[in-house]
N, CA, C and O of each residue as an XYZ file, in Angstrom:
196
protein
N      71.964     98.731     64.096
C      71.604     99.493     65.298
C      70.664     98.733     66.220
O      70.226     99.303     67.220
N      70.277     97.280     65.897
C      69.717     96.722     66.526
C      69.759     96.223     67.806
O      68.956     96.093     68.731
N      71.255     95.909     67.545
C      71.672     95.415     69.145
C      72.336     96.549     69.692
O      73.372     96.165     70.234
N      72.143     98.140     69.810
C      72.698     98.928     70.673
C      72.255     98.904     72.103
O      71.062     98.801     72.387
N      73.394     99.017     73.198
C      72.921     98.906     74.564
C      72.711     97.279     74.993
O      72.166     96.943     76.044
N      73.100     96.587     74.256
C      72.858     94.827     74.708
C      73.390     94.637     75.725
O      72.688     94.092     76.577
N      74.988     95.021     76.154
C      75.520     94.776     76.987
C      74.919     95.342     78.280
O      74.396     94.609     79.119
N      75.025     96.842     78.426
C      74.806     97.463     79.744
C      73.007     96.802     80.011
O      72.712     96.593     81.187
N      72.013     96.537     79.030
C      70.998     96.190     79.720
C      71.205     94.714     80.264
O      70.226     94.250     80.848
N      72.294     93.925     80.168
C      72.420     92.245     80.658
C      72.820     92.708     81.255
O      72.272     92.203     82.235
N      73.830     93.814     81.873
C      74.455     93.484     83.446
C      73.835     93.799     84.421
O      73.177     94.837     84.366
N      73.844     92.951     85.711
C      73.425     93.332     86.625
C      73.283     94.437     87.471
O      74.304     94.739     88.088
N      72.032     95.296     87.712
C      72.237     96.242     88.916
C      73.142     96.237     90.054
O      73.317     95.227     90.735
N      73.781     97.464     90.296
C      74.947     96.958     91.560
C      74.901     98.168     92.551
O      76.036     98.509     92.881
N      74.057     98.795     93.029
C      74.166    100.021     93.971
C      75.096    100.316     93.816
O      76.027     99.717     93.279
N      75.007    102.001     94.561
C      76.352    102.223     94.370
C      76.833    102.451     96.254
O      76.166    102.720     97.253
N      78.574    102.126     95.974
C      78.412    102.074     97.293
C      79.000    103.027     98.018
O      80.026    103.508     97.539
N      78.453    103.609     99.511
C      78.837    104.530    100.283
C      80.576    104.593    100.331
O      81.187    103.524    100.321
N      81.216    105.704    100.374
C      82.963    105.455    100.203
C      83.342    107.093    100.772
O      82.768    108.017    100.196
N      84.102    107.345    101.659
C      84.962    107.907    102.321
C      84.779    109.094    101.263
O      84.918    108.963    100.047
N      84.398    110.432    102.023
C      84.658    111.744    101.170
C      86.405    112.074    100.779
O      87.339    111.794    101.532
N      86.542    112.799     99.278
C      87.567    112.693     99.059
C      88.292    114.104     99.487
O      87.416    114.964     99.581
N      89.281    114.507     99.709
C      89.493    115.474    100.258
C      89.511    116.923     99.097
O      90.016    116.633     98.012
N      89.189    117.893     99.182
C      89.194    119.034     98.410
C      90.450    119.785     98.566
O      91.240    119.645     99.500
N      90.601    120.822     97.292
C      91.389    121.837     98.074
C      92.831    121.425     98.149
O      93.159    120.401     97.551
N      93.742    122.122     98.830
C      94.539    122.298     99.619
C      95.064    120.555     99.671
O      96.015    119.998     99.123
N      94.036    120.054    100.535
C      94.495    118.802    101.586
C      94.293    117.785    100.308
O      94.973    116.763    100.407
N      93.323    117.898     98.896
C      93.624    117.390     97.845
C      94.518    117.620     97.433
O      94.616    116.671     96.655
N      95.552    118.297     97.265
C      97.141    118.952     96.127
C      97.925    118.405     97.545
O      99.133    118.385     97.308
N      97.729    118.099     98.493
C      98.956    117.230     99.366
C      99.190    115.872     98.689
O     100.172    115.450     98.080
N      97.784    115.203     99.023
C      97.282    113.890     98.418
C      98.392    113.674     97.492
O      99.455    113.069     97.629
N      97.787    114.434     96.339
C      98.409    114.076     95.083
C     100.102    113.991     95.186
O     100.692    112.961     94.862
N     100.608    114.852     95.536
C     102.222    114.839     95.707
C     102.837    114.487     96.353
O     104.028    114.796     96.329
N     102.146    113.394     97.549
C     102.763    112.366     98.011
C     102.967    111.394     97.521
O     103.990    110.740     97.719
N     101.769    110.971     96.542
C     101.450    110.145     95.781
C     102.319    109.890     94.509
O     102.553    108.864     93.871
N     102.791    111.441     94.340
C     103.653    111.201     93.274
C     105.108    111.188     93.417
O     105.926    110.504     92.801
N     105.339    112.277     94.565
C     106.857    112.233     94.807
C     107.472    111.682     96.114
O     108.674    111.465     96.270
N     106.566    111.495     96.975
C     107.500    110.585     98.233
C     107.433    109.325     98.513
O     108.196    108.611     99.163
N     106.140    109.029     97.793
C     106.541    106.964     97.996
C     106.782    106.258     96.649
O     106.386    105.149     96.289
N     107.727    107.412     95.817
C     108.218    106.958     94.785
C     109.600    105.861     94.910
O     110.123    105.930     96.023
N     110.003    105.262     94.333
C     111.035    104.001     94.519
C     111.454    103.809     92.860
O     110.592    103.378     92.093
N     112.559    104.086     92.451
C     113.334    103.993     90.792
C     113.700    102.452     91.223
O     114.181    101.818     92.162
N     112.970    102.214     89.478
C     113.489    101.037     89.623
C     113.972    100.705     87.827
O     113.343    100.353     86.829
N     115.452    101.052     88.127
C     115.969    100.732     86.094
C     115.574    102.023     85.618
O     115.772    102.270     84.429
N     114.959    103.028     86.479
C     114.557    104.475     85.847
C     113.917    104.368     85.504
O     113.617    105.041     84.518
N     112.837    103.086     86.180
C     111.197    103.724     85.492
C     110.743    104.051     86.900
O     111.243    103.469     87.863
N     109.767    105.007     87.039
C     109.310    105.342     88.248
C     107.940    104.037     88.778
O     106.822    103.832     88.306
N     108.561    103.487     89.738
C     106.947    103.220     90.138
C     106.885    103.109     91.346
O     107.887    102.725     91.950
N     105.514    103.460     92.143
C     105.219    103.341     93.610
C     105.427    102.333     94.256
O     105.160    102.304     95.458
């Protein structure tokens, strides 16, 4: 138990950084199902974006 936390205390501090509010709600459950079903592209029948 000696060396617990070794890692996270060597890494460097990194602020955190300011980033675009994410949308809630409603205009979140659009997000998502565009994401999943209209800029979908089959490829061999695996799905990927």
């Amino acid at each position: 138990l000696a060396r617990a936390g070794k890692v996270k205390s060597a890494t460097p501090k990194v602020e955190k950084q300011e980033k675009q509010k994410s949308p809630k709600g409603r205009a979140r459950k659009r997000l998502i199902y565009t994401r999943r079903f209209v800029n979908v592209t089959l490829t061999g029948g695996k799905r990927k974006v």
